[in-house]
C-alpha positions in Angstrom: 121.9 105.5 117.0 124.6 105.3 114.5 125.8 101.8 112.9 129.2 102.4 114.4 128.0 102.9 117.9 125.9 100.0 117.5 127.1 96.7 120.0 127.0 93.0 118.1 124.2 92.3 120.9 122.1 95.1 119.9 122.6 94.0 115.8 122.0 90.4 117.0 118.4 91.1 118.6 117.7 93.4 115.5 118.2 90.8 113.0 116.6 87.9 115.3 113.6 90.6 115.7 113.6 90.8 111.5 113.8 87.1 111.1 110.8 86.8 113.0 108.7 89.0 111.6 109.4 87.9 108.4 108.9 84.6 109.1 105.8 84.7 111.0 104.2 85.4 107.7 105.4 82.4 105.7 104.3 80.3 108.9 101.3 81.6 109.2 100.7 80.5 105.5 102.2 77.5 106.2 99.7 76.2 109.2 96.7 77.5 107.4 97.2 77.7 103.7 96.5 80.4 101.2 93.5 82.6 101.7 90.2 81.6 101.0 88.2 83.2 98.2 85.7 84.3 101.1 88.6 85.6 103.2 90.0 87.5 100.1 86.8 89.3 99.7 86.5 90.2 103.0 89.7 91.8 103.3 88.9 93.4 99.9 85.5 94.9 101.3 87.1 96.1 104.3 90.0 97.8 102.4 86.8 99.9 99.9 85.8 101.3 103.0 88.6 102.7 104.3 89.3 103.8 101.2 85.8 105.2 100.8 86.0 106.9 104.3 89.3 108.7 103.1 87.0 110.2 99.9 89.4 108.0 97.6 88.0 106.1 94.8 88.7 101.8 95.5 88.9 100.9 91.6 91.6 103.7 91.3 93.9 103.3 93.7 93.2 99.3 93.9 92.7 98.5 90.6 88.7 96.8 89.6 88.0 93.8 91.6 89.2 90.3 89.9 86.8 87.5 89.9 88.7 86.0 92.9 88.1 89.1 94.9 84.1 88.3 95.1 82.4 86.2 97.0 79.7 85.2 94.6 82.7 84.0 92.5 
């Protein structure tokens, strides 16, 4: 759909749909506070598989893991 054929209803529910989304994230943040160092290295782990699983190398396209990425940190 072009912008010109586009009704102010239709660009109101696209930029309350943005707003949300966006701001589901900082909420979510908000109620529970950053990640945990545990958390961090979970997501990191999960991330070197997939990666691994694709036959890409982690510390290349991830850069090496920081201290804060371990768990026994």
């Amino acid at each position: 759909m072009c912008m010109s054929c586009m009704t102010s209803a239709e660009a109101l529910f696209m930029n309350g749909a943005g707003i949300l989304a966006v701001g589901s994230v900082g909420l979510r943040r908000i109620r529970f506070g950053p990640l945990s160092g545990e958390r961090r290295a979970s997501i990191r782990h999960d991330t070197e598989t997939f990666l691994r699983s694709m036959e890409l190398d982690p510390d290349s396209v991830l850069g090496p893991a920081t201290a804060t990425d371990n768990i026994d940190a």
